[in-house]
C-alpha positions in Angstrom: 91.5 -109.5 -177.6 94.0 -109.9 -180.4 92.5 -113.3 -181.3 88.8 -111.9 -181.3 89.5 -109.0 -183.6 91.9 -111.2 -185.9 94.8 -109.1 -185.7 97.9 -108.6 -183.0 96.4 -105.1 -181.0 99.2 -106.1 -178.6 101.8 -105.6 -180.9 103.9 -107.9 -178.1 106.1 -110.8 -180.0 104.2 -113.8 -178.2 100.6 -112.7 -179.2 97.9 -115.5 -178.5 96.8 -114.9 -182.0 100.4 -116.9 -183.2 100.2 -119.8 -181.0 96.2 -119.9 -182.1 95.2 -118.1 -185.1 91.5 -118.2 -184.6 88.6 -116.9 -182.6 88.2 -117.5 -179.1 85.1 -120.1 -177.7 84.5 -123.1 -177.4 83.8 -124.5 -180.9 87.0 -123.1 -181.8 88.9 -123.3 -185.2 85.5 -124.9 -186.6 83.3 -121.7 -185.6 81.6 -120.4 -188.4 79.6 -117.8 -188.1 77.9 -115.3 -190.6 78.3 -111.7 -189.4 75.8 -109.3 -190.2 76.4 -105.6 -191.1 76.0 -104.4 -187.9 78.5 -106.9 -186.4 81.2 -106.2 -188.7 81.0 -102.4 -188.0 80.8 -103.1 -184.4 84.1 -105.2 -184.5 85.9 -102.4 -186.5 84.9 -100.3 -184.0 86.3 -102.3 -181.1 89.4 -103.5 -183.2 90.0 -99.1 -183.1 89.4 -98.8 -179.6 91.5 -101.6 -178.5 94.2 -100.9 -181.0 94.9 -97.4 -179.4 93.8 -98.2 -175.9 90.9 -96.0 -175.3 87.3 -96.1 -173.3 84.3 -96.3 -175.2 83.3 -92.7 -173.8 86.6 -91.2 -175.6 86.4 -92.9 -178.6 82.6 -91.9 -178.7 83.9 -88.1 -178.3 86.7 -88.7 -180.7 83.8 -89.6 -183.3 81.6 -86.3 -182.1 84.3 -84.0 -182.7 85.3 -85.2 -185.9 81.5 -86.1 -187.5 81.2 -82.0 -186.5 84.1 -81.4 -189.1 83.5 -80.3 -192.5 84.9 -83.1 -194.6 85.5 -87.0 -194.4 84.6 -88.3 -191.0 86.5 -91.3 -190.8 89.4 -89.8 -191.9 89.4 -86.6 -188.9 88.7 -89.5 -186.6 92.1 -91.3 -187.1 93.6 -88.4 -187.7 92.7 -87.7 -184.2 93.7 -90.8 -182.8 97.0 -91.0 -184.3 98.2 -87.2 -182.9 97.4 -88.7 -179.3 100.5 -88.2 -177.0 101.0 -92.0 -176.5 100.3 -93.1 -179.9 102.8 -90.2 -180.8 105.6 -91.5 -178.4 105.0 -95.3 -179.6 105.1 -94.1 -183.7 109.0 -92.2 -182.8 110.4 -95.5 -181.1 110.2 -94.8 -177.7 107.8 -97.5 -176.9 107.8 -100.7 -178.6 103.9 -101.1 -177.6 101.3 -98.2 -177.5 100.0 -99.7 -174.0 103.8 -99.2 -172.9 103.7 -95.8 -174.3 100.9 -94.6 -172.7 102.5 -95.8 -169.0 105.3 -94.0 -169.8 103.2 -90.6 -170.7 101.6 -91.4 -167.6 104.9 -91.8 -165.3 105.8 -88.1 -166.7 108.9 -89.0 -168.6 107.6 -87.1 -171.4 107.8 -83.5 -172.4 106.0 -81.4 -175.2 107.3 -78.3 -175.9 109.9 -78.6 -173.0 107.2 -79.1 -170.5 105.9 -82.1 -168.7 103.0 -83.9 -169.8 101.2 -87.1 -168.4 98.2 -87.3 -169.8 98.4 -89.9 -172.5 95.3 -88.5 -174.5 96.8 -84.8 -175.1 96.7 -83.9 -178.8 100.1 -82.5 -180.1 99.8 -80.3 -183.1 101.9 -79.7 -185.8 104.9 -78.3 -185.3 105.9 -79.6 -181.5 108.8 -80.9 -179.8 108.2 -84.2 -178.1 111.6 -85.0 -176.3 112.4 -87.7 -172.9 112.5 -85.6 -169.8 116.6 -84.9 -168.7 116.0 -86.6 -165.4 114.5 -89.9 -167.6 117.5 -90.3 -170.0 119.7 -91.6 -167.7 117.6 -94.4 -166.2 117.9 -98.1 -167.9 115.1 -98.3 -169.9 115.8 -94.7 -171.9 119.5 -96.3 -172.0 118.4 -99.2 -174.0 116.0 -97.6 -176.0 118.4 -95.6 -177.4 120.2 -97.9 -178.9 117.6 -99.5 -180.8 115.5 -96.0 -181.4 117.4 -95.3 -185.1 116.6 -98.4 -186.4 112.5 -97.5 -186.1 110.8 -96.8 -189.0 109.5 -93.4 -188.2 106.0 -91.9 -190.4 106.4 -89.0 -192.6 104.6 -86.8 -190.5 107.1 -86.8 -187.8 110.9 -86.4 -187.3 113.2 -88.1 -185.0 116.1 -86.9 -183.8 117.7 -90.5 -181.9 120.7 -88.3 -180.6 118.9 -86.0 -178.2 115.5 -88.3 -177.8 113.5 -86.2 -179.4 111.0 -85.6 -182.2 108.9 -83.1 -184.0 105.5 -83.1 -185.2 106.7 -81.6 -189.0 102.6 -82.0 -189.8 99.0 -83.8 -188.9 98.9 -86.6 -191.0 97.6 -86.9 -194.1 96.2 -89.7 -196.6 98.8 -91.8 -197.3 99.9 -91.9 -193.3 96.1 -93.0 -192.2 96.6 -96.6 -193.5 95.1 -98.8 -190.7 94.3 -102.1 -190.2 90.4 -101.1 -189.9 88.0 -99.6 -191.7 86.8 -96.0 -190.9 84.2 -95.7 -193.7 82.0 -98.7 -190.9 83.0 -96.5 -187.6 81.2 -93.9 -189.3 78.3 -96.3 -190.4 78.0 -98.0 -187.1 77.8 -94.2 -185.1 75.3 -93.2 -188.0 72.5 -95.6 -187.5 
């Protein structure tokens, strides 16, 4: 997937897309292909979905809810995707991927508001307490997260308190937090046609 979209959506260190920067097939590096309009909104749309890990049927809602805004669609639609619970978990450290962060929302070692929570598609809102669950802390992985979890670089939009493994949503994000490596303005064009 990484090497079709062109950019590392598996954020692991030994992408396929560094040992071969180029698309997949069977022409290889020598490929050249002219996509049309439709095909380069069509892969900005899968390189969204794949980047945060969701089904074409939630990312289709995602787009519903947010073209029914008043305002800029693309930007309600990553807004949306960025205050999921796992993508929340992964931007405070506690992941290093946001396929990793969404198994751990889904093992329940994550609480919100001092309550557990395993859905990995639960929208925070501004103002709440993500934190590790007590019983979670002690095991190995928590240990040795915790160590590295000060030195992540943390958005604006959220606080991180490394001591106690926890965070706070301090706001929804705004302009200069939405910066993504696709383009919103041809999600928007590709559900509009």
């Amino acid at each position: 997937m990484c090497r079709r979209e062109g950019i590392s959506v598996c954020g692991r260190e030994k992408c396929a897309l560094k040992r071969r920067p180029f698309v997949p097939g069977a022409h290889g590096p020598t490929s050249r292909t002219r996509p049309t309009s439709y095909g380069l909104q069509l892969r900005e749309k899968q390189k969204a979905k794949r980047i945060y890990g969701v089904t074409e049927r939630q990312f289709r809602r995602y787009f519903d809810d947010a073209a029914k805004k008043r305002g800029d669609t693309g930007e309600f639609l990553v807004r949306t995707l960025e205050t999921r619970l796992d993508n929340v978990v992964y931007r405070l450290g506690f992941a290093k991927t946001r396929s990793q962060a969404r198994q751990i929302v889904g093992h329940g070692h994550i609480t919100v508001q001092g309550k557990k929570v395993d859905i990995p598609s639960f929208q925070v809102r501004s103002g709440e307490v993500i934190g590790v669950r007590t019983n979670s802390v002690d095991s190995p992985y928590f240990k040795t997260m915790r160590e590295n979890l000060g030195k992540s670089d943390v958005p604006g939009w959220l606080k991180l308190e490394a001591s106690e493994m926890k965070g706070t949503v301090l706001s929804l994000p705004q302009d200069q937090d939405l910066t993504q490596p696709f383009e919103p303005k041809l999600i928007v064009e590709f559900y509009s046609r």
